[in-house]
C-alpha positions as CSV (number, residue, x, y, z in Angstrom):
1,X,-11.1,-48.0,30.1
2,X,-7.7,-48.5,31.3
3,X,-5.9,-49.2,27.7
4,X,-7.7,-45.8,26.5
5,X,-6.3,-44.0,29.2
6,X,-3.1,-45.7,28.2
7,X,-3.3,-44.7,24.7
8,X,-4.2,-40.8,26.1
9,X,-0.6,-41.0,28.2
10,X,1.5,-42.0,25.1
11,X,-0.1,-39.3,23.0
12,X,0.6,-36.8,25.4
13,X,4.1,-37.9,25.7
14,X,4.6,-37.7,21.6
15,X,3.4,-34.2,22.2
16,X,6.6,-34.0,25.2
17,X,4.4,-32.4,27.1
18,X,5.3,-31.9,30.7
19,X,5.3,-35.4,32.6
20,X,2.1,-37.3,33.8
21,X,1.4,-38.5,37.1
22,X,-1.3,-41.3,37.4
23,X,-3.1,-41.4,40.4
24,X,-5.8,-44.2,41.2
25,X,-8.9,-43.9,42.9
26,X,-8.8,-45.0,46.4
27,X,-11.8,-46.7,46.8
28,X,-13.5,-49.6,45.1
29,X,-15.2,-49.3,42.0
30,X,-16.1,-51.5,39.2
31,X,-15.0,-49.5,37.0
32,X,-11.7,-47.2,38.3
33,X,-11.2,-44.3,36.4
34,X,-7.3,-43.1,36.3
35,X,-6.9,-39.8,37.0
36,X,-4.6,-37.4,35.1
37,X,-2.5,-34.3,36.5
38,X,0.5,-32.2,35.1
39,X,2.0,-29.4,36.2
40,X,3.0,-26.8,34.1
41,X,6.7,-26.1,33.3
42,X,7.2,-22.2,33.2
43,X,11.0,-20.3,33.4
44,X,11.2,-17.7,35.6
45,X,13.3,-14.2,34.8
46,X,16.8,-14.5,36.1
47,X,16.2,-11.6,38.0
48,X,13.2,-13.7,40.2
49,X,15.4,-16.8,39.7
50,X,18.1,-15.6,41.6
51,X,15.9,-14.6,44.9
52,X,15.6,-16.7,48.1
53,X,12.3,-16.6,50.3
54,X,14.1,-14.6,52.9
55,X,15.4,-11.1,49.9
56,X,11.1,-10.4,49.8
57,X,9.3,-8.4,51.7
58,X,5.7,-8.2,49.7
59,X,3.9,-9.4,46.4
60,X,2.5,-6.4,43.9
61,X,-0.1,-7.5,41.9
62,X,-2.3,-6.9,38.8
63,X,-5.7,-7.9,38.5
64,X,-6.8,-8.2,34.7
65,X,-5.5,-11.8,33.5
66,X,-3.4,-12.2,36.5
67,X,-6.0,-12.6,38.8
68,X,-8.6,-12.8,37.2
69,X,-9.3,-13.8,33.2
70,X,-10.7,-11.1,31.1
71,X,-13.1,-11.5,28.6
72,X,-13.5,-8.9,26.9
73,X,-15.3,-10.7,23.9
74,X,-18.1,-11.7,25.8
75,X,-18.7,-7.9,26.7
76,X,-18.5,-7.3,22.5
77,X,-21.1,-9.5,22.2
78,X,-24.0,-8.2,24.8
79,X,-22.7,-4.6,23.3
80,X,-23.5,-5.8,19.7
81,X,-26.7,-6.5,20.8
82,X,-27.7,-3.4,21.7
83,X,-25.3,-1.4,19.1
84,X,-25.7,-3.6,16.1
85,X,-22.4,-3.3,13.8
86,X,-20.1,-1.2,16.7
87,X,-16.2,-3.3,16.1
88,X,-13.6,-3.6,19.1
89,X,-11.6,-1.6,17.8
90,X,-13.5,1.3,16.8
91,X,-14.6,1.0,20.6
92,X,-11.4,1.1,22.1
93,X,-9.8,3.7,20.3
94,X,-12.8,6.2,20.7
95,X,-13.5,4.8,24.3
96,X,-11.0,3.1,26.5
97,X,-8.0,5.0,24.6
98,X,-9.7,8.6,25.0
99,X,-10.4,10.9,28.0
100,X,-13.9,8.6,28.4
101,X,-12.6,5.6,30.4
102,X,-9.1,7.4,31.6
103,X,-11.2,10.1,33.6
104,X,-13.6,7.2,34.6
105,X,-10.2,4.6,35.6
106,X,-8.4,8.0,37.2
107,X,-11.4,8.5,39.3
108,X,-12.1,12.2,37.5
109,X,-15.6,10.6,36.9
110,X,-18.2,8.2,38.1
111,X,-20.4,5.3,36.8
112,X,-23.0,7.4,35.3
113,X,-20.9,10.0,33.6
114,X,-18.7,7.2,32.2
115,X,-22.1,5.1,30.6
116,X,-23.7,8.8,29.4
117,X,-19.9,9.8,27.8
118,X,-19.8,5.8,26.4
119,X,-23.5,6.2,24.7
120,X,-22.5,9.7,23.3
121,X,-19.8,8.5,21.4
122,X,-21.8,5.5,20.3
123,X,-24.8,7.5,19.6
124,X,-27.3,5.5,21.7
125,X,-29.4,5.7,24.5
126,X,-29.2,3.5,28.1
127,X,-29.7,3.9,31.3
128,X,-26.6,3.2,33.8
129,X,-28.1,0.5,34.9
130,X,-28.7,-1.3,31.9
131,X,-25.1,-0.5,30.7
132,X,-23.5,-1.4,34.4
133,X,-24.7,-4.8,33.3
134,X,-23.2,-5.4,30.7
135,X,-19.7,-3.4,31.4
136,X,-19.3,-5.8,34.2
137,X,-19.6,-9.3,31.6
138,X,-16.1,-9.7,31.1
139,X,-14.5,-11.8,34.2
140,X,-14.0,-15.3,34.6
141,X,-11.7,-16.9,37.5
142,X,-7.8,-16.8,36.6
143,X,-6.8,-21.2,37.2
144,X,-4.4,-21.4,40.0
145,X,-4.5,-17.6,40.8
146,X,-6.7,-18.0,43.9
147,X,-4.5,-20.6,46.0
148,X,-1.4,-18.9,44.8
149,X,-2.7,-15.5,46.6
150,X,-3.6,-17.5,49.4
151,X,-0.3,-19.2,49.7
152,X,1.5,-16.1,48.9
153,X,0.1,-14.4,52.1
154,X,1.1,-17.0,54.5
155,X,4.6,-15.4,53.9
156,X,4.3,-11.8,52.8
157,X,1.9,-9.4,52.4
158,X,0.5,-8.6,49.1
159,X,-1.2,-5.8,47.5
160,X,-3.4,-5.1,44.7
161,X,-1.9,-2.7,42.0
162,X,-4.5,-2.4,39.2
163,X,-6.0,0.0,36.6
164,X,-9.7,-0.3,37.1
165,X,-12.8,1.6,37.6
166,X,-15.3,1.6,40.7
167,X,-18.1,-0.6,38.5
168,X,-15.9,-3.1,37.7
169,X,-14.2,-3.1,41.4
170,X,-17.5,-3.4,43.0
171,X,-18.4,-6.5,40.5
172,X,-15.2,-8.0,41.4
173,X,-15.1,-8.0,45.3
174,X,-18.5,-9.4,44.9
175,X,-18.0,-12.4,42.7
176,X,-14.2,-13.3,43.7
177,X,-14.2,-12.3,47.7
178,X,-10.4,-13.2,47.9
179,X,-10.0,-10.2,46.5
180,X,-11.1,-8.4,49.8
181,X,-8.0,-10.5,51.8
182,X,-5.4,-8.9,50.3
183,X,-3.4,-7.1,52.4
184,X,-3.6,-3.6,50.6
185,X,-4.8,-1.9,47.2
186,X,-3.5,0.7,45.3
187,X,-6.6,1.1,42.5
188,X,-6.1,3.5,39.6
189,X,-9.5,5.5,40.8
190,X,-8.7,6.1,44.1
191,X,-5.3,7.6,44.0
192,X,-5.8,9.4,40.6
193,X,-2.2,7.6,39.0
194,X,-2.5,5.3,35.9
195,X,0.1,2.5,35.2
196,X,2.6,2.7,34.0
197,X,3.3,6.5,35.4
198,X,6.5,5.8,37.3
199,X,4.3,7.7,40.1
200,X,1.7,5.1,40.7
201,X,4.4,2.7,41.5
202,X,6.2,5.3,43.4
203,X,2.9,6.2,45.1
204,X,2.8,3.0,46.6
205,X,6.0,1.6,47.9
206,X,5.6,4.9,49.7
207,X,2.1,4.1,51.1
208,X,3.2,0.7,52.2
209,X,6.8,1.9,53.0
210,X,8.6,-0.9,50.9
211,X,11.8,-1.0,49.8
212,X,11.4,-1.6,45.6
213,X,14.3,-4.0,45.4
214,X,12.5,-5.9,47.7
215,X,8.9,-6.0,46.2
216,X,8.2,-9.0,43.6
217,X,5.7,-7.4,41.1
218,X,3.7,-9.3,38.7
219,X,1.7,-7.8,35.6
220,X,0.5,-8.9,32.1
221,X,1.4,-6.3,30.0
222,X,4.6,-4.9,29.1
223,X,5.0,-1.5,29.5
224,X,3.5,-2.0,33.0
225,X,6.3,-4.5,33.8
226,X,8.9,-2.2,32.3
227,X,7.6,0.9,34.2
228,X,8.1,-1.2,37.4
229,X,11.1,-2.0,36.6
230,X,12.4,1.5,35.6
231,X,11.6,2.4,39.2
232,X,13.3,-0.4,40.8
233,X,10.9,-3.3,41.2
234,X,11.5,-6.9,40.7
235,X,8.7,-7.4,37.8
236,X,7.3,-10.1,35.9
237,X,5.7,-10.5,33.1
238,X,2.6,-12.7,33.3
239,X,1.9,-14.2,30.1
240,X,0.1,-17.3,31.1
241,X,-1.7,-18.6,34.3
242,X,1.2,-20.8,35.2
243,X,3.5,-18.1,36.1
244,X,1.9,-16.5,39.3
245,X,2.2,-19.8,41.2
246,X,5.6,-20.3,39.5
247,X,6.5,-17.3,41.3
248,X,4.9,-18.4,44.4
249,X,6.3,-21.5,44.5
250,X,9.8,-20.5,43.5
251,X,10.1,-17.7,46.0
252,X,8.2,-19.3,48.9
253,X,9.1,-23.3,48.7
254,X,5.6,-23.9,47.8
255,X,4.2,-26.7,45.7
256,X,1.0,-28.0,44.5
257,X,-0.2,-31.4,43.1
């Protein structure tokens, strides 16, 4: 076993990725199994690079693929069950782009309304319930995004920032309780703002009376990140797992195995 494992180390290091660390088992075995870890390399904005621990004051977060990992295509699937030939696209340009799903994520509408409005522009027929169930299909956990949070709040607060709805929400809390430790939230349906409306961010420094150039903010898409920005907060663009504890562990001296 041991010259495989060997073999799997030079291979990896042909493809320079970042550096291995071997770590033995601690107890006896006949046959000890080497195990692998590396931790990802990830370069952080100047404008996060240049900050200490002590020029923060709170984390601002986003939820989709920050803290938790969409799947979008899994909800395609279940929905091409029951509306044989509908495409993702066609979907979100007559549903999540349109009035349906902003009322629903603005809080202008509720579960119901938003799976009635869904099935009229599909031109089927489902009961909320049976819909709820498949709308909610779509989460996995984010790697690393859990003990980052957790770290995170042993030095600063930090709040939830995040265009959602109250189905998905409700889902969410459920299946990933950390969510329910966060400080704060500031949820697109219950203060009626959408990112990335300079007002939503507005909204809630004042809510949680923060200072912007003093709030680390941390999204995954780009207009979001440049609409916090535009209103004074140090954001980042999160365009893999490894950069939320990047940020963590830059900004707070924390580091993992």
């Amino acid at each position: 076993m041991g010259k495989y494992v060997d073999q799997v180390i030079d291979d990896v290091n042909e493809l320079e990725l970042p550096p291995l660390r071997r770590v033995p088992r601690q107890h006896p075995s006949s046959h000890p199994i080497p195990r692998l870890y590396w931790r990802p390399v990830t370069t952080l904005p100047p404008d996060i690079a240049r900050l200490r621990r002590e020029d923060v004051d709170a984390l601002y977060t986003d939820m989709g693929d920050v803290l938790v990992r969409l799947r979008p295509e899994r909800f395609f699937g279940r929905l091409r069950a029951l509306v044989p030939g509908v495409q993702p696209r066609a979907f979100y340009g007559e549903v999540l782009d349109r009035r349906v799903y902003l009322d629903f994520s603005a809080g202008r509408t509720d579960g119901p309304a938003f799976a009635a409005g869904v099935a009229g522009v599909l031109g089927v027929e489902w009961t909320f319930q049976a819909f709820r169930e498949i709308w909610v299909d779509m989460f996995d956990p984010m790697p690393g995004a859990e003990e980052a949070i957790a770290r995170a709040m042993q030095a600063v607060p930090v709040y939830l920032l995040s265009n959602t709805d109250p189905v998905h929400m409700e889902h969410l809390e459920g299946r990933f309780p950390f969510l329910t430790t966060l400080t704060g939230r500031h949820l697109s349906h219950e203060v009626g703002l959408l990112k990335p409306d300079p007002e939503y961010y507005l909204s809630a420094l004042r809510r949680f009376g923060h200072d912007p150039r003093r709030v680390v903010f941390v999204d995954d898409r780009k207009e979001n990140v440049d609409a916090a920005r535009g209103v004074g907060l140090v954001a980042v663009l999160v365009d893999s797992d490894a950069v939320l504890p990047a940020v963590v562990d830059h900004l707070w001296g924390i580091t993992r195995a």
